[in-house]
LOLOGU-200167 format. One line per field, with one value per residue (C-alpha): x, y, z. Coordinates in steps of 0.2 Angstrom, whole numbers, padded with zeros to 4 digits, always signed. Each point is the difference from the previous one (the first is absolute). Last residue first. Example, Ala and Ser with C-alpha at 12.3 -4.5 7.8 and 13.67 -1.06 7.14 Angstrom:
2
xx = [+0068:-0006]
yy = [-0005:-0017]
zz = [+0036:+0003]
END
This chain:
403
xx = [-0072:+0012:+0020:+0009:+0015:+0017:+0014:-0002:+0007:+0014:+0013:+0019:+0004:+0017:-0006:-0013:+0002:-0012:-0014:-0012:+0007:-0002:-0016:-0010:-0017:-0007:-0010:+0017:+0009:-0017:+0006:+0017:-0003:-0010:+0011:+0014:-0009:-0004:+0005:-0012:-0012:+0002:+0002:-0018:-0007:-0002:-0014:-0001:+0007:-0011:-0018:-0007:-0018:-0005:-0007:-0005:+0003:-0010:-0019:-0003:-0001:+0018:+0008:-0005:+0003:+0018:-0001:+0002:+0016:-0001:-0011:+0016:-0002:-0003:-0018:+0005:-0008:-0016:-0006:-0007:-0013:+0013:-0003:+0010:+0017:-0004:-0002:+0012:+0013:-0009:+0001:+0022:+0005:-0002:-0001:-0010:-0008:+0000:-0020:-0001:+0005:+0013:+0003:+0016:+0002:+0016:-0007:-0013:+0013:+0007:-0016:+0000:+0015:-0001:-0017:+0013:+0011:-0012:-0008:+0019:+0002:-0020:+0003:+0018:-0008:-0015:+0013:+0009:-0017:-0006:+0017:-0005:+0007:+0009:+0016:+0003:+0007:-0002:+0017:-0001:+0003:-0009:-0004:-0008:+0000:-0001:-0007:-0012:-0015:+0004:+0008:+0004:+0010:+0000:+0009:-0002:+0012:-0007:+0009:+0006:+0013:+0016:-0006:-0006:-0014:-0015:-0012:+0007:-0013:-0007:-0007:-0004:-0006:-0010:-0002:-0011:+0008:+0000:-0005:+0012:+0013:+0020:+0014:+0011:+0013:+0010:+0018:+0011:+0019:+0010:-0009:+0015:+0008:-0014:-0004:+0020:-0002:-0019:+0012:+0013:-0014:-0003:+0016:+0001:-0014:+0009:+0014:-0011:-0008:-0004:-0007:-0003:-0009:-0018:+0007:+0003:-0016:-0008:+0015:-0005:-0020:+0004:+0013:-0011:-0008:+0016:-0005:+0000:+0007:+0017:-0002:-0002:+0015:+0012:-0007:+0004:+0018:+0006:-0009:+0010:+0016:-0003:-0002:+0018:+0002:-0015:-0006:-0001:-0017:-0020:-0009:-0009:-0003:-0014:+0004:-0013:+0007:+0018:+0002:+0003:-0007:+0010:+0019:+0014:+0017:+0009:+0013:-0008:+0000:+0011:-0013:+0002:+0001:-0015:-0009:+0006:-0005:-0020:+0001:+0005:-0013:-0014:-0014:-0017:-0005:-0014:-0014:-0002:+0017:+0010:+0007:+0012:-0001:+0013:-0004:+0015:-0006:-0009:+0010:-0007:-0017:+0001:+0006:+0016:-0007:+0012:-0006:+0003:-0018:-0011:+0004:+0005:-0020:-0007:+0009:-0005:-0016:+0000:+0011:-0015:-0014:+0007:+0001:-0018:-0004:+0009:+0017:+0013:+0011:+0010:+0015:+0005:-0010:-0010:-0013:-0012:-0009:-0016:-0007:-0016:-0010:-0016:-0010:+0014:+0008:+0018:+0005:+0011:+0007:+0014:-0016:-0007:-0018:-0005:+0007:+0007:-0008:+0006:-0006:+0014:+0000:-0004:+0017:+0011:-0008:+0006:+0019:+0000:-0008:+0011:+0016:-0006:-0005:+0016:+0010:-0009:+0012:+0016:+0013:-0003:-0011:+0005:+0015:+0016:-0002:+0008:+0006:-0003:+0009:-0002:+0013:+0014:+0017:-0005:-0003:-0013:-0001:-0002:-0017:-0009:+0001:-0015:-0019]
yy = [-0061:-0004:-0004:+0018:-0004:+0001:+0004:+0019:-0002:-0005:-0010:+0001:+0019:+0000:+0015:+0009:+0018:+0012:+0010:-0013:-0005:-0018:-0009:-0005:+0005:-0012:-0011:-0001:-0006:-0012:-0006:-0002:-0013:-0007:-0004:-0005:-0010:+0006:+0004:+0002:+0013:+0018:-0006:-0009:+0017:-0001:-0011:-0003:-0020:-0002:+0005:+0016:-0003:+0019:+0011:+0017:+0011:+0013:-0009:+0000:-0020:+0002:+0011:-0008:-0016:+0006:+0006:-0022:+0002:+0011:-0014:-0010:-0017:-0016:+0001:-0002:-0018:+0002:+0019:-0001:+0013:+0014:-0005:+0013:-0004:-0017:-0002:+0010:-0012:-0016:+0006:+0003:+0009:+0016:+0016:+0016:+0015:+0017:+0009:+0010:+0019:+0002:+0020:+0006:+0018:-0007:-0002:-0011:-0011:-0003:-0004:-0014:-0004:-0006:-0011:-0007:-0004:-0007:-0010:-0009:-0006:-0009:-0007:-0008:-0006:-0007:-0006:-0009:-0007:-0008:-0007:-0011:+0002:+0015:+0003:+0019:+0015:-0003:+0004:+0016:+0002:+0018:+0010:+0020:+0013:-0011:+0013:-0009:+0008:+0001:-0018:-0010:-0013:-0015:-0011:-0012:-0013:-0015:-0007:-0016:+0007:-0009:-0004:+0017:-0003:-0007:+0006:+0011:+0019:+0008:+0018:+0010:+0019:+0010:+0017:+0010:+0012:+0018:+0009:+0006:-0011:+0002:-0014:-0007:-0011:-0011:-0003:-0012:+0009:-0013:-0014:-0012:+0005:-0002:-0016:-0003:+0009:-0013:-0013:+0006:+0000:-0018:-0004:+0008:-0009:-0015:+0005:+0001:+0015:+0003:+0016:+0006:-0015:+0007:+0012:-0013:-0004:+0018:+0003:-0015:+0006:+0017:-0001:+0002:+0015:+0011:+0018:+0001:-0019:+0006:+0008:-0018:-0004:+0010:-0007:-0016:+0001:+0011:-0016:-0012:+0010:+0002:-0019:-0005:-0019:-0005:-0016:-0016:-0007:+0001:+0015:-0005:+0011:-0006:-0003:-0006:+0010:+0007:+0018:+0019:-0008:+0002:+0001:+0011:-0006:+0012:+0015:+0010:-0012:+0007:+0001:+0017:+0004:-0007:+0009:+0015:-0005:-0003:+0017:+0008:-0008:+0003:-0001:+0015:-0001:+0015:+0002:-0003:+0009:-0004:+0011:-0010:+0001:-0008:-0008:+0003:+0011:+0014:+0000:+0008:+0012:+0017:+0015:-0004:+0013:+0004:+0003:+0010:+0001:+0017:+0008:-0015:-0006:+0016:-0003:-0017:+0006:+0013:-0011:-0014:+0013:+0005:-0018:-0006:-0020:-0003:-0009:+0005:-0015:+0004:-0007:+0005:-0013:-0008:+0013:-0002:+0015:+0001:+0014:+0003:+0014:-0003:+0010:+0000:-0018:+0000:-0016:-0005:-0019:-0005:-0004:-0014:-0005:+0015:+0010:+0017:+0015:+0015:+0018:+0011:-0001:-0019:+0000:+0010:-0010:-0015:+0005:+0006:-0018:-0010:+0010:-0003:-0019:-0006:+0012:-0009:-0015:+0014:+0000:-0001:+0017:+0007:+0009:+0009:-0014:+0000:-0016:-0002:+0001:-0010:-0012:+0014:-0002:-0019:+0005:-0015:-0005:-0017:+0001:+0015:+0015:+0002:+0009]
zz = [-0093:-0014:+0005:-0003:-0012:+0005:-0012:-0001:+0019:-0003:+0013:+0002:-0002:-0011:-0010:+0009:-0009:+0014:-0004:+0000:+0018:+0003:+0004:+0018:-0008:+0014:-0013:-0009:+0014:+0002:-0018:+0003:+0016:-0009:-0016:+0015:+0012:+0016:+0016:+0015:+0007:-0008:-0017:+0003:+0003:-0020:+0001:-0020:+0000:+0018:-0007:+0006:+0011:+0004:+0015:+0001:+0017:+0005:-0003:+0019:+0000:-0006:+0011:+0015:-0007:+0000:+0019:+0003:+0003:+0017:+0007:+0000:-0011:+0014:-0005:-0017:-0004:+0008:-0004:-0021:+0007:-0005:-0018:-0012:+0005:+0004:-0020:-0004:+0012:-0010:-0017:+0000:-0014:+0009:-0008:+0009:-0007:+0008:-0004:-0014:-0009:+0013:+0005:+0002:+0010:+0008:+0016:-0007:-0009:+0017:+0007:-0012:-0001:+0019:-0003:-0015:+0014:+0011:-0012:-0004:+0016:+0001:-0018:+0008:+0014:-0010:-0010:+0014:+0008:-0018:+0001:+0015:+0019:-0003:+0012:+0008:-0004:-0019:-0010:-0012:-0018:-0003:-0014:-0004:-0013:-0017:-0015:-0010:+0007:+0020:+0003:+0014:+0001:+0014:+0008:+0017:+0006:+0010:+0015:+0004:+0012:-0007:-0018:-0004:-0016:+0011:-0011:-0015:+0003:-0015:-0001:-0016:+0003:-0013:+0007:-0016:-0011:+0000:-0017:-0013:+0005:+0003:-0001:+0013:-0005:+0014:+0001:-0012:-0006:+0013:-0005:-0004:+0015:+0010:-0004:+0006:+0014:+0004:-0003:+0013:+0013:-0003:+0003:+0014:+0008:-0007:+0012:+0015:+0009:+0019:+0004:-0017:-0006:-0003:-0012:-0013:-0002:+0001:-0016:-0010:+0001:-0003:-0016:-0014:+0010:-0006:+0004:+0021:-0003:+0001:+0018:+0006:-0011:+0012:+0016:-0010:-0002:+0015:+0009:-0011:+0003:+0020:-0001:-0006:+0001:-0004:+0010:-0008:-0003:+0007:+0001:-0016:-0017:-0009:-0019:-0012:-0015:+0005:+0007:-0011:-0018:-0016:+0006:-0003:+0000:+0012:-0003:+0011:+0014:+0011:+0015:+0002:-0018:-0003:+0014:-0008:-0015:+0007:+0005:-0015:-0010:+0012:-0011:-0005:-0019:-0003:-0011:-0020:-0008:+0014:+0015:+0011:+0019:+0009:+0020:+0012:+0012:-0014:-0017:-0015:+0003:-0008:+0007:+0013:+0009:+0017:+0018:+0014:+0005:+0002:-0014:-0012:+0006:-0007:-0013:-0004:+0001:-0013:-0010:+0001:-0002:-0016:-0007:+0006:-0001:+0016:+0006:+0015:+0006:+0016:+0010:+0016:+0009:-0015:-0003:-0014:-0006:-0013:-0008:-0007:-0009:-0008:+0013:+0014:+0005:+0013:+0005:+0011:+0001:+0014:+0011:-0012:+0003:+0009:-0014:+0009:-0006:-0012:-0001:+0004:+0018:+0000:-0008:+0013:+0012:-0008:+0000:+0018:+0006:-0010:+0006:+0019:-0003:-0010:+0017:+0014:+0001:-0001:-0014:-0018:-0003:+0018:-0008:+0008:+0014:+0017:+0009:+0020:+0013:+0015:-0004:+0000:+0004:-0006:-0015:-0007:-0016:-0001:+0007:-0007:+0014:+0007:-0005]
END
């Protein structure tokens, strides 16, 4: 260890700074504290999620707790009251801690209970950011970019960089419970090191979305039996018009509950749009492989194989011929572990038509009525227990498009 530059005594450059606490301090110090406070869990019954290491769960006969460590911040759940307080006891005597009993404001994120489930947003996050960009008192808008827009690195330079990047990094936080906004907000964030005015202006538009949205979050709502993994992948070939790269979405469900999304540019150029959507199909497989043994640590069983939604025939297709070889021979090997899945029978499938592939929200802008109806599809709403006078769109006015 040395003296941090800038701050330097020169009576003494060999010393060294003292510290009163090693939780925020030394490189070693995230490791050290996780290792005491996991020991002290595996003592009392828990283990460690080998698909999340920040998830303990502790399961005895029909008994079952689940912790989530986030640094210094825990979240305790189970399906037994007494044996929650006993454990939060014991964990009070071993830990300086404080119980804030049930379950309202964890890093950000809001948690609302409703009458059919749970309504989790970041209203006071997405004021703040607001506030910073004094935008508070914008005119709202009904969609967060312009239909058909690619955002270019051409144009005028942006006069305050630090701002636009302040910006963003903010808004990537924002999609934790606002999926509407992913697509716009991986665009944007491609730009930080050199962004131009329009870039700006495209970040002001998503503010102002947000303005207008500021009670919408995500509902969650409990079922008697656990759902199958449905997962919707699309990919917009060629969508960045400075590297010619694809961007790939998807949206996963477990029953009707949305746990997963993504809007994500491809790392490398696609030669055909079969080759980006089997890209895309191949991303999201990992992640549902990923909820998979997730939902196995949890004590979750799924009643039937994870099923797949592509609206694109020719990726399924390849996806479940290996033997169609010529024209992907320039694909990595690693891609082609999808047909792995599917010949073994752990992976389903399915032909979804464009107009009802709601990844599509994750891959470009879209008009208005569909961009409302995938919204809806994503149970992106506002509160229920909140008055939304002034709220720009409503959702009792979208009707699901038939299957």
């Amino acid at each position: 260890m040395e003296q941090p530059p800038g701050y330097i005594d020169p009576r003494f450059p060999d010393h060294v700074c003292k510290l009163q606490k090693a939780l925020y301090g030394l490189k070693q110090a995230p490791r050290a504290w996780f290792q005491r406070f996991s020991s002290f869990l595996i003592h009392l019954g828990f283990h460690c999620s080998h698909a999340d290491p920040s998830l303990f769960v502790f399961h005895r006969h029909s008994n079952i707790l689940y912790l989530l460590l986030y640094v210094n911040n825990i979240i305790i759940m189970g399906n037994n009251p007494s044996l929650l307080d006993s454990f939060a006891t014991k964990l009070h005597s071993e830990f300086a801690t404080k119980n804030l009993r049930s379950l309202s404001y964890f890093l950000g994120l809001e948690a609302t209970p409703t009458a059919d489930g749970l309504f989790l947003s970041q209203l006071k996050y997405a004021r703040d950011i607001l506030a910073r960009a004094q935008l508070l008192d914008s005119k709202p808008v009904h969609t967060p970019m312009v239909v058909s827009h690619h955002l270019s690195s051409v144009g005028q330079l942006f006069s305050d960089p630090t701002l636009y990047r302040s910006l963003v990094g903010a808004l990537q936080y924002l999609t934790i419970m606002r999926p509407d906004i992913a697509h716009v907000v991986n665009s944007v964030s491609q730009f930080l090191h050199s962004p131009t005015t329009d870039h700006f202006l495209a970040v002001k538009r998503i503010l102002r979305y947000v303005k207008g949205t500021l009670h919408y979050g995500l509902s969650f709502r409990p079922f008697a039996s656990p759902g199958s993994l449905v997962a919707y992948s699309d990919a917009d070939y060629t969508g960045c018009p400075n590297t010619r790269c694809s961007t790939s979405g998807y949206s996963i469900y477990l029953g009707d509950n949305l746990v997963s999304w993504s809007a994500k540019k491809q790392p490398t150029v696609s030669r055909s749009n079969c080759e980006s959507e089997y890209r895309a199909l191949t991303l999201t497989t990992a992640k549902v492989i990923w909820l998979t043994h997730l939902l196995r640590d949890l004590k979750v069983s799924i009643p039937e194989r994870p099923l797949l939604l592509c609206d694109n025939k020719s990726a399924l297709f390849l996806s479940s011929n290996p033997i169609v070889h010529k024209r992907v021979k320039h694909v990595e090997l690693d891609i082609h572990f999808l047909c792995e899945f599917v010949v073994a029978g752990k992976i389903r499938t399915q032909y979804m038509p464009s107009h009802l592939q709601v990844a599509d929200i994750f891959t470009k802008s879209v008009f208005r009525p569909l961009f409302q109806f995938f919204r809806f599809k994503l149970h992106v709403c506002p509160n229920p227990t909140l008055s939304l006078k002034g709220v720009v769109e409503d959702n009792a006015t979208i009707k699901p498009c038939p299957v």
